[in-house]
C-alpha positions in Angstrom: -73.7 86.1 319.1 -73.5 88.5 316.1 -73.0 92.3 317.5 -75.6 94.0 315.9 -74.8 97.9 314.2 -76.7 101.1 313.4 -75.1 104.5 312.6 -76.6 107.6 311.9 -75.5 110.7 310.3 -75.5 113.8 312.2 -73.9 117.7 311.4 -71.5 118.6 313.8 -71.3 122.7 314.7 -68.2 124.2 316.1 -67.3 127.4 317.8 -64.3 129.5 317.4 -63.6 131.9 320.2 -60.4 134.3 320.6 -58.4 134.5 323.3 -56.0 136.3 325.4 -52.9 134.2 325.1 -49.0 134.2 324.2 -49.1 131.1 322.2 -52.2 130.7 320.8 -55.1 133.3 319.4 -58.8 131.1 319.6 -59.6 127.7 320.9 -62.2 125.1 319.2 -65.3 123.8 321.1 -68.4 121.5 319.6 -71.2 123.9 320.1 -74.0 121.4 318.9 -75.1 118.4 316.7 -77.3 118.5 314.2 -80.0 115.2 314.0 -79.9 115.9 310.3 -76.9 116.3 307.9 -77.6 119.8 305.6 -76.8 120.8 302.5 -74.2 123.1 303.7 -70.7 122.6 302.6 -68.0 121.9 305.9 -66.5 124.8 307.1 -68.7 127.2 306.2 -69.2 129.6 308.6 -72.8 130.1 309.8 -72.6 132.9 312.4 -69.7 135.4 313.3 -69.6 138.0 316.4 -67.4 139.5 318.6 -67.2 136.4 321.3 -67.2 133.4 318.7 -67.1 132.5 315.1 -69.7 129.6 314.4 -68.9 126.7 312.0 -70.7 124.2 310.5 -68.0 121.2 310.5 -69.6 118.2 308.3 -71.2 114.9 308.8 -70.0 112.4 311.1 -71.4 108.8 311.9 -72.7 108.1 315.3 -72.4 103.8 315.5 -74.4 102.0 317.9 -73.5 98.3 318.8 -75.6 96.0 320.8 -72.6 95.5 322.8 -72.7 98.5 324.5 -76.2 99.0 325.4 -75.6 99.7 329.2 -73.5 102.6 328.6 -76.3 104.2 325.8 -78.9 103.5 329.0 -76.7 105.1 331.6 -76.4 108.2 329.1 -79.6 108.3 328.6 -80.7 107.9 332.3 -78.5 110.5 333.2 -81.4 113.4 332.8 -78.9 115.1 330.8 -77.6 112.8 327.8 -74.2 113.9 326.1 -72.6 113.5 322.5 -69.0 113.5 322.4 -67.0 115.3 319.6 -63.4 114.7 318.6 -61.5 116.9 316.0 -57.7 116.4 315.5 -55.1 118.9 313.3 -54.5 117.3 309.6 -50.7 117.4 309.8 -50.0 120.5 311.7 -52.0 122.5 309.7 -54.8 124.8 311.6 -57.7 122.6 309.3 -59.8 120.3 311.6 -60.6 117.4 311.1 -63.6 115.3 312.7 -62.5 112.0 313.9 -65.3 110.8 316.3 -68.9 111.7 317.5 -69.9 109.1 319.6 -72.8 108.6 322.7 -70.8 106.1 324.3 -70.0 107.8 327.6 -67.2 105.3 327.9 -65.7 105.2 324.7 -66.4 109.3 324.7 -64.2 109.6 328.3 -61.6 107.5 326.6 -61.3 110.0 324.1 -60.2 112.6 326.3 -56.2 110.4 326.6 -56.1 109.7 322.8 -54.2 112.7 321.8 -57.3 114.5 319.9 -56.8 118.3 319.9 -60.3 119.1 320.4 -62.7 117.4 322.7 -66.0 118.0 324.0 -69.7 117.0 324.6 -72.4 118.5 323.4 -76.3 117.9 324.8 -77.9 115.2 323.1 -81.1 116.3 320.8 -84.2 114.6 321.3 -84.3 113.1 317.8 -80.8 111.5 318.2 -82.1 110.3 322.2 -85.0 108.5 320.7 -83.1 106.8 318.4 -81.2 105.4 320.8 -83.3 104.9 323.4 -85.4 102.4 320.1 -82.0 100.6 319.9 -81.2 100.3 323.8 -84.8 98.8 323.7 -84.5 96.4 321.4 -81.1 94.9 321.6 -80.2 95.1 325.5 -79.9 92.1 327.2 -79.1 92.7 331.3 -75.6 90.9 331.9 -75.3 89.1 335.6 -72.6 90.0 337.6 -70.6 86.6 338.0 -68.0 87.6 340.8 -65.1 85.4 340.4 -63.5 83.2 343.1 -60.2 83.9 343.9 -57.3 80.9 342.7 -56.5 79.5 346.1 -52.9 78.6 344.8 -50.8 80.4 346.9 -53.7 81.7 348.8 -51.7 80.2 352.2 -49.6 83.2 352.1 -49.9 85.7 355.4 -50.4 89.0 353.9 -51.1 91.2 357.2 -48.8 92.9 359.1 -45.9 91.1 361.1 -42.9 92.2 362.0 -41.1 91.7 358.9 -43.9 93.9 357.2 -43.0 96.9 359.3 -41.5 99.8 357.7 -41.9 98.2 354.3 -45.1 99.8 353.2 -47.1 96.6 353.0 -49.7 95.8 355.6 
């Protein structure tokens, strides 16, 4: 069975915020994605005040596969559906960089262990939800649950507790 694609490009927004801290001045945090890509060159700052500095980012590529169709439901089911944003540094430098935008919730907690310096989510907007609720409707196909049955190859083996379990931890 082919795995069938659609992607979407969408604006990412950013905020900047300073801090009070010994090692570092501001931290970076998706504020919002746009369902439309503007003319607006990345980085260009869109807002500034005293609390946060707010940036548009660029375009990134949300890509839908028909493989992962539950997890689109499941975000969209959730009453509150998420994008996730990933930026990393380019070379130690303080530019950004996006990497990922993704409604995966699965691929988008993953994200969170692959060394990204700045994760987030972002609320879905209604555009972008449609969207994928259209694809979710057309390409998902409800998997059964097969459980497996267990190899009874050295199935004969006692595993509860005798006397030459005690003290060893196992039980």
């Amino acid at each position: 069975m082919a795995m069938t694609e659609a992607s979407r490009e969408v604006g990412v927004v950013m905020r900047r915020r300073p801090i009070d801290n010994p090692w570092i001045d501001h931290t970076w945090s998706p504020a919002m994605v746009l369902d439309e890509v503007p003319a607006t060159a990345p980085w260009t700052v869109l807002s500034t005040g005293p609390d946060a500095t707010i940036y548009y980012a660029g375009a990134a590529s949300i890509d839908l596969f028909s493989s992962d169709t539950a997890n689109y439901r499941d975000n969209l089911a959730d009453g509150e559906p998420r994008i996730w944003v990933a930026l990393r540094r380019q070379d130690g430098s303080p530019e950004l960089e996006l990497t990922k935008v993704t409604a995966d919730p699965t691929e988008g907690e993953a994200m969170f262990e692959s060394g990204c310096d700045v994760i987030g989510t972002v609320p879905m907007p209604p555009a972008i939800a449609a969207w994928i609720a259209a694809f979710v409707d057309r390409f998902h196909v409800e998997r059964v649950f097969h459980k497996r049955k267990r190899d009874r190859a050295g199935g004969d083996r006692q595993r509860s507790g005798g006397p030459s379990d005690e003290g060893t931890g196992r039980s």
